[in-house]
C-alpha positions in Angstrom: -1.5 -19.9 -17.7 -3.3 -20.2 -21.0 -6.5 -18.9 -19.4 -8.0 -16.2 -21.2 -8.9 -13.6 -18.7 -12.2 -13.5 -17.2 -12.7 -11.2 -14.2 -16.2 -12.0 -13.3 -15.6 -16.0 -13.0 -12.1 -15.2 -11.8 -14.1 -13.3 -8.6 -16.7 -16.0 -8.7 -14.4 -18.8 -8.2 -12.0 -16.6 -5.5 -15.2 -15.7 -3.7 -16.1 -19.4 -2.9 -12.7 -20.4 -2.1 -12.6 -17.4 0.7 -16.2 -18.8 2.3 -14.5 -22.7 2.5 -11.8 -20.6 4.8 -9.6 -20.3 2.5 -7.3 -17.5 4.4 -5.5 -16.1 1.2 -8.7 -16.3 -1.1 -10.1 -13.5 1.8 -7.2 -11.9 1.4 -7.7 -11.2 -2.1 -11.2 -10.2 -2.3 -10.5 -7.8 0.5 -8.3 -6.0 -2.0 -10.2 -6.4 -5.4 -13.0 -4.6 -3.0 -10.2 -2.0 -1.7 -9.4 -2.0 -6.0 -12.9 -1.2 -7.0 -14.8 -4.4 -7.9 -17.3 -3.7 -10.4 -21.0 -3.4 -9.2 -22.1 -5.7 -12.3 -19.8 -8.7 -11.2 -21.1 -8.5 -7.4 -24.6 -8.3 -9.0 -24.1 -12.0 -10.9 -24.1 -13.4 -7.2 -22.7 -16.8 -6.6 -23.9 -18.5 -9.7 -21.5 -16.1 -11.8 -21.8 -15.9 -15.7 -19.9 -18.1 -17.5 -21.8 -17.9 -20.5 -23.5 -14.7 -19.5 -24.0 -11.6 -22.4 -21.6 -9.6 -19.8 -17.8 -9.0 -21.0 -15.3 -10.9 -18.8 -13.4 -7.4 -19.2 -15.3 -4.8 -17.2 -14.9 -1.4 -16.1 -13.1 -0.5 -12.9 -15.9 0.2 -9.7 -15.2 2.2 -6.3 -13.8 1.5 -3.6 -15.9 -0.8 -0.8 -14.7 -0.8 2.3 -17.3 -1.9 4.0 -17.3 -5.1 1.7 -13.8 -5.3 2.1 -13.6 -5.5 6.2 -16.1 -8.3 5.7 -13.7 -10.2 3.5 -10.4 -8.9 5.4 -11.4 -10.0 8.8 -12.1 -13.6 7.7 -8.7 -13.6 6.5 -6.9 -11.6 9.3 -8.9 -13.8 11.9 -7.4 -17.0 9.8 -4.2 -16.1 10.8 -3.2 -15.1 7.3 -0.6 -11.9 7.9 -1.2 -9.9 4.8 -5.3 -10.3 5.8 -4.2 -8.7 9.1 -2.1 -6.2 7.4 -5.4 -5.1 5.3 -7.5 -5.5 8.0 -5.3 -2.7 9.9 -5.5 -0.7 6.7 -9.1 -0.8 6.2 -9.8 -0.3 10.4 -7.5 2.8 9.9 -8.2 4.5 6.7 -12.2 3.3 6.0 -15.5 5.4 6.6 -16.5 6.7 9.7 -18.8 3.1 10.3 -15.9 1.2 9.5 -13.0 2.9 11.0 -11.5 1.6 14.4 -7.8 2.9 14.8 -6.4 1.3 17.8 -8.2 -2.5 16.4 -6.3 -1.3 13.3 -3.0 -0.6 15.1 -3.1 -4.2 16.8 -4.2 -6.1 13.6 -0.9 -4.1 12.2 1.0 -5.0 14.7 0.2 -8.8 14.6 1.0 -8.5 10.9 4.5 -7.0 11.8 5.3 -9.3 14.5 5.2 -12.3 11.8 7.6 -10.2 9.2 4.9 -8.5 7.3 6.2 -5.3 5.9 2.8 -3.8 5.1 2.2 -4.5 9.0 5.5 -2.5 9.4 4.3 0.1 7.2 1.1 0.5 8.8 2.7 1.2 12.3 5.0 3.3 10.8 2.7 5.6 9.4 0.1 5.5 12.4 2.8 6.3 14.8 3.9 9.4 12.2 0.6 10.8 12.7 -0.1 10.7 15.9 4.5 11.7 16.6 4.8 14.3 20.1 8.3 13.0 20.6 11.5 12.4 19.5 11.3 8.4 20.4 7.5 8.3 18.6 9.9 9.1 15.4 12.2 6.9 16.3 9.7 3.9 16.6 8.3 5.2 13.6 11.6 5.1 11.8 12.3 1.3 12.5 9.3 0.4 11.1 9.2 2.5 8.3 13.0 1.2 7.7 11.7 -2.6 7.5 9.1 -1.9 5.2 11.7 0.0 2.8 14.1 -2.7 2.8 11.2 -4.7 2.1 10.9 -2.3 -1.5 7.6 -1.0 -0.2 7.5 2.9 -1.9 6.1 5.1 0.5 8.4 3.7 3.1 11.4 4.5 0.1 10.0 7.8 0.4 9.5 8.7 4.4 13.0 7.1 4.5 14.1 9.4 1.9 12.5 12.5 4.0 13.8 11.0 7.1 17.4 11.0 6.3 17.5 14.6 4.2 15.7 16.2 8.0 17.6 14.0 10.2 14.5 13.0 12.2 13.6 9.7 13.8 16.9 8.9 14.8 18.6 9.3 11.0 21.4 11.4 11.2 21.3 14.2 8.3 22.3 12.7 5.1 21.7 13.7 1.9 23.5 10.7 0.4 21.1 8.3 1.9 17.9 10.3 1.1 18.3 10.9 -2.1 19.4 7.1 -2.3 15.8 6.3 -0.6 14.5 9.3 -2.9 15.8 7.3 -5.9 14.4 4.1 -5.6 10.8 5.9 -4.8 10.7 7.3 -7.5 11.0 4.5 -9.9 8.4 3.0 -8.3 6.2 5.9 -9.1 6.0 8.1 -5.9 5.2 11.4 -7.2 7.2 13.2 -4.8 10.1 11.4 -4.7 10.1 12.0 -8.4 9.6 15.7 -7.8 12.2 15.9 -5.0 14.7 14.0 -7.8 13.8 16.3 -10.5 15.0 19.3 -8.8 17.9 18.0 -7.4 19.1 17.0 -10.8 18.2 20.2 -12.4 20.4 22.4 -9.4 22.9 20.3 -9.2 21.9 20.4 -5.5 21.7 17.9 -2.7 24.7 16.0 -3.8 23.5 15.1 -7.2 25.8 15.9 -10.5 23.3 18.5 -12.4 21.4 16.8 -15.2 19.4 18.9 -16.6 17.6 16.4 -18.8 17.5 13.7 -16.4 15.7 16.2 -13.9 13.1 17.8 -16.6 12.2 13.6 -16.7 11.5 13.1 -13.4 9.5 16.6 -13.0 7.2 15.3 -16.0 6.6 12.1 -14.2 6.1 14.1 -11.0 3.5 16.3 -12.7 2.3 13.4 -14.7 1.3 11.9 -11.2 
């Protein structure tokens, strides 16, 4: 809003607004953290540098997880849903010192329960994982179906796969997958794309054969 950018008072500012409880602010520097925050910026401490040497455009740093859990707890524990729903990710998919599945699952599930669709997403995917049954895809299914029609893209995608093996409850339809398939990948899931391409290209799987269409989507695929 007329604000040139300026990531390192941007952080400085969203960092201070997280420690006054601000349940959203947490939120947010869980994920710049998850993003790869730059090293430099968490270096300027809370005094930040306004009218520092240091560009306000900096390069991209690694992943911190453990920073992240710090800030993503605070939110999740604030009540804020899409802190919980990070929370659960982080819990699940974080270092060895970090990681806590089953905490993950229930933060996930709190996150679901209020209509979060990464929460739905995150069950979906645990409950893949850990599938012995035909009702664990089932359950899986559901969830992964909320957080499609939510637009979330790997839940496009496990939809997509779902319907074209008939599993978790979907009845075997190509139709529907490739529909799923579709909107995946033009939101940049590799494998969707890849799945598309060659569909198009054979003429296969209920697509009309496009050749050129299909050479597309395999160059995005490979692209990816």
């Amino acid at each position: 809003n007329g604000v040139p950018p300026n990531l390192p008072e941007g952080v400085r500012w969203m960092r201070q607004a997280a420690r006054k409880g601000w349940p959203k602010a947490g939120f947010t520097m869980a994920t710049l953290y998850l993003n790869g925050l730059p090293a430099s910026i968490e270096d300027q401490g809370s005094s930040g540098a306004l009218f520092g040497a240091s560009s306000p455009l900096v390069e991209k740093g690694e992943p911190n997880f453990h920073r992240a859990a710090v800030w993503a707890k605070l939110s999740a524990e604030l009540g804020d849903v899409d802190g919980q729903a990070i929370y659960g990710y982080v819990l699940c998919n974080g270092p060895e010192d970090v990681r806590n599945p089953e905490e993950g699952r229930n933060w996930y599930r709190k996150a679901a329960e209020a209509g979060n669709a990464q929460g739905h997403l995150g069950l979906g995917l645990l409950t893949l994982g850990t599938a012995s049954s035909q009702d664990d895809y089932i359950v899986a299914a559901q969830h992964l179906r909320k957080a499609a029609d939510a637009g979330l893209s790997t839940a496009l995608y496990l939809m997509g796969v779902m319907y074209e093996h008939g599993m978790g409850g979907c009845s075997a339809d190509e139709g529907a997958a490739f529909s799923y398939y579709s909107k995946a990948a033009e939101q940049g899931v590799p494998k969707a794309q890849a799945r598309l391409g060659v569909a198009l290209m054979a003429g296969s799987h209920g697509m009309e054969r496009d050749v050129v269409r299909g050479e597309t989507w395999l160059r995005r695929a490979a692209l990816g």
